[in-house]
N, C-alpha and C positions, 0 to 999 in steps of 0.2 A: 566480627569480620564476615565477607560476603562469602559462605561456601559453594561450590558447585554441585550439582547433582544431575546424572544423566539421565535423559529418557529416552527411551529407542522410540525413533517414529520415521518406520519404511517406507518411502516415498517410491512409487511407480514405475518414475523413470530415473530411478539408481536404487542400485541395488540396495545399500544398506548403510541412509546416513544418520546421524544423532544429533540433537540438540541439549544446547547445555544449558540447564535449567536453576529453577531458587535463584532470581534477581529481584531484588524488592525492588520498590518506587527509587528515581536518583535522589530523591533527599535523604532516602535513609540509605544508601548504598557507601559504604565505606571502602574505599578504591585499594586494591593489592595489585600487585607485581603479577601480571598474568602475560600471556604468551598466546599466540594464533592456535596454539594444540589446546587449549581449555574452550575452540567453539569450533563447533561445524560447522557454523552454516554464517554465512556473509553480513546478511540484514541484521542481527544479532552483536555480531563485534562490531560491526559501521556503529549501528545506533550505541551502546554505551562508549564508544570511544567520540563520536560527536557531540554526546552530553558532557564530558568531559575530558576533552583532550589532553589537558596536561598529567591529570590522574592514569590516565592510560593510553599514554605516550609509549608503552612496549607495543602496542599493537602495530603501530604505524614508527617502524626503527626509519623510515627515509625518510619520513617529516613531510610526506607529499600528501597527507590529510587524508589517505585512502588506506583502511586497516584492513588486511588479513585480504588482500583479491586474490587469491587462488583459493580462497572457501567458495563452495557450490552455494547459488542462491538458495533459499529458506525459507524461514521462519524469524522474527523475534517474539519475543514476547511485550506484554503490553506494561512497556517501562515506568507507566507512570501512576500504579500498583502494582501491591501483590494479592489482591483478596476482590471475589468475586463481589460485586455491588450490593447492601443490602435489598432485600425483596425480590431479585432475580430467584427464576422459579427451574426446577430442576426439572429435566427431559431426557427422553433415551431416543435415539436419530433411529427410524426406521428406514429411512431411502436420501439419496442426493439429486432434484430433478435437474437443478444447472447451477454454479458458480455461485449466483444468489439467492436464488429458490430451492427451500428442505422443508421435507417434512418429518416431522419429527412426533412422540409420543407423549401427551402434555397430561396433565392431571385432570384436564376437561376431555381426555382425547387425542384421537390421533388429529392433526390440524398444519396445514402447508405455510411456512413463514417464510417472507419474504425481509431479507435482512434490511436493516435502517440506512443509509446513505452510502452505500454501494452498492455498483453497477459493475456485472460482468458481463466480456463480451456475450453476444444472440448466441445460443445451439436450438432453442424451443422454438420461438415466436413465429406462428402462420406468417406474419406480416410482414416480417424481415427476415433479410437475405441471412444465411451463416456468419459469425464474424472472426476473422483471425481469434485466435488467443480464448476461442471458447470452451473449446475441445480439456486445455491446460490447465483452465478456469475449473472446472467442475472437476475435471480430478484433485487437484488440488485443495478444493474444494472435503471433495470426498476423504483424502489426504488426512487432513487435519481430525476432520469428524468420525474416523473411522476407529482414531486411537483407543489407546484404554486411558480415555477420561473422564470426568464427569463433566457434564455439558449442562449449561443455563441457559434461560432467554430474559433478557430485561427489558420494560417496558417505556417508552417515551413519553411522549402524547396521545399520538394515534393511535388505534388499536386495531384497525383496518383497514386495506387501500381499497379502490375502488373493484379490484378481484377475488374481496372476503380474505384476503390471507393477512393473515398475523403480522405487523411489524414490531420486528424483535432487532432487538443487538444481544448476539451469541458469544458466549464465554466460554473456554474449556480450560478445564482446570483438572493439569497435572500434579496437582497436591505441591508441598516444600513451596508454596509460594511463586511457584510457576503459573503464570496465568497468562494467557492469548484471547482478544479478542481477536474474532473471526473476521469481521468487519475491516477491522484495524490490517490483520495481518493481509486478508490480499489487498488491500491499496499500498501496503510497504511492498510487496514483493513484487507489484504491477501485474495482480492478477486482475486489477479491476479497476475503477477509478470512482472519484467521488461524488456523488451527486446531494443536491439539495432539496430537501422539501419543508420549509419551517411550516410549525414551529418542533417539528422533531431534528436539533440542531446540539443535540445532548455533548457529541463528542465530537464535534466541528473543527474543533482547533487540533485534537491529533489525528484525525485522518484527513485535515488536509497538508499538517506536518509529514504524515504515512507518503501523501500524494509527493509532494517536494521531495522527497525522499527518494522515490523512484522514478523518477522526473530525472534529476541530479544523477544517480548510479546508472540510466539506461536497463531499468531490469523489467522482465517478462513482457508486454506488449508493445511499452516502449523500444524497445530493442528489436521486439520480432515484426510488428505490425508500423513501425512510426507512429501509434499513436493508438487512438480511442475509434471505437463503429467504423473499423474496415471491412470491410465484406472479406469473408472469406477468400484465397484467392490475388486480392488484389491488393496486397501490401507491399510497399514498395519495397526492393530490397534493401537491407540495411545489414552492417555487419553486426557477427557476434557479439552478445551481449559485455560492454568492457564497462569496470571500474577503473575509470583515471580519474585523477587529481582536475578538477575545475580548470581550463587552459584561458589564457587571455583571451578575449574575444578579437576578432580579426579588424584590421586596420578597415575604417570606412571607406568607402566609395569617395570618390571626390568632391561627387554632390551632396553627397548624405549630412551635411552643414555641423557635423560633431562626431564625437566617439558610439562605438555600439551599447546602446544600453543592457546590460546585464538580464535587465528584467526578462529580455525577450532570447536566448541563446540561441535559437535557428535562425534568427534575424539578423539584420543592422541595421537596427533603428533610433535615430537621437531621441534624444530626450525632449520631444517639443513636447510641452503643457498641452497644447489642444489638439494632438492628432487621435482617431477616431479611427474605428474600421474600415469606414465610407473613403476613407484616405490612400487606406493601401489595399495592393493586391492578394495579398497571402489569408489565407484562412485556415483554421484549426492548427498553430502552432503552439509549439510550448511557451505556458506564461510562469516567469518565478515572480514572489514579492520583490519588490513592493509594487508592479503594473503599477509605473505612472501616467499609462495613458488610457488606465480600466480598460484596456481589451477581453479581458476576464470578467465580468460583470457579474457572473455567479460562482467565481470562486469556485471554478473547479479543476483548474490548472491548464485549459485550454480556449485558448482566443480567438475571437472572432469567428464564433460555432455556426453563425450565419450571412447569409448576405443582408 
């Protein structure tokens, strides 16, 4: 059977929440009779009760597909193990410089990693402006990394970007089979979102799962910024961060020649097979699978990034 085990980890800006820890991978998780008081934290109960809803159909008693929303957002952990990757190399974090740049103390060295296919918003860059959600990013950040855990980096293809830093995907591992990717958990939580550089494509398919994820719930920049590279400042407003249940999309326009397609949720747009960017007005909205009209061309959850 799946036991619990708690780990205190003090977050910032609340005083004193907890996560609840030892969930092995869903194939070996064996489903019990649990309740919203065996999780802290939001991302956590969403994600194992979406991997199996009928198993843990206590989470969600209204059947509105939304578990446990009066938990504070989180953390989950990385559902899909329980054990750090062979060859990941173990390090001790000397400093947090933003959201996805750490540096940390390697067996070669002290050496600045910048993590594998996440992007948190600007606090650093000469070049660019501040951006919403950066500030939340690096503590968070910090958040995680500052625990009593042990911390790994695993390595992909590349070994270097074009700035000499390290690319790594970062593990922390709370012992009992708790295990967080860092990477993973801020695009679940929308501290960040996902970018691509093959061929380092190692864990593509769960963080841009992570990405849908916080896409679907409205959590952290989604909610506060509408979206991804707002400048500080200039994000529209948008209310509090809300977990509802998926609502039908809105009846179409009269000319819109069909229903709203799903794919696109701030939109209404049918389903023509050959509409393209160059077609419509809107840019940088949210795209969900299956984009029948590739607006998303690099699969990073938002459309038509340019003109």
């Amino acid at each position: 059977m799946w036991s619990f085990h708690v780990h205190r980890l003090l977050f910032p800006v609340a005083a004193a929440l907890a996560i609840v820890g030892a969930i092995p991978a869903p194939s070996h998780v064996v489903a019990q009779a649990a309740s919203c008081e065996d999780f802290q934290y939001f991302e956590f109960a969403q994600a194992v009760y979406e991997d199996d809803p009928s198993s843990w159909s206590a989470l969600d008693p209204d059947g509105d597909g939304i578990a446990c929303p009066d938990l504070a957002p989180g953390v989950a952990p990385a559902l899909w193990t329980n054990a750090i990757p062979t060859g990941a190399t173990k390090v001790d974090l000397v400093r947090v410089v933003d959201g996805d740049t750490i540096v940390f103390d390697t067996p070669a060295g002290e050496d600045t990693i910048r993590i594998f296919m996440t992007d948190t918003p600007e606090t650093k860059n000469p070049n660019d402006p501040v951006e919403c959600f950066g500030a939340e990013a690096t503590a968070y950040t910090r958040w995680l990394l500052e625990q009593s855990a042990d911390i790994y980096l695993e390595r992909d293809i590349t070994e270097r970007d074009k700035y000499d830093r390290l690319l790594r995907y970062v593990w922390i591992d709370f012992g009992g089979g708790f295990i967080i990717q860092l990477n993973e958990a801020i695009v679940r939580s929308g501290h960040g979102i996902v970018v691509t550089y093959p061929p380092d494509v190692r864990y593509l398919d769960q963080l841009r799962a992570a990405q849908e994820f916080a896409i679907r719930h409205n959590l952290g920049l989604w909610a506060a910024c509408g979206g991804a590279d707002t400048p500080l400042g200039l994000a529209a407003p948008v209310p509090a961060p809300q977990r509802v249940a998926q609502q039908p999309a809105p009846a179409p326009p009269a000319d819109s020649g069909g229903a709203c397609d799903p794919s696109y949720p701030d939109l209404c747009l049918p389903s023509y097979p050959d509409l393209d960017c160059k077609e419509i007005p809107q840019r940088r909205f949210r795209v969900l699978p299956p984009d029948p009209h590739n607006f998303d061309g690099n699969h990073d959850g938002i459309g038509c990034e340019s003109d």
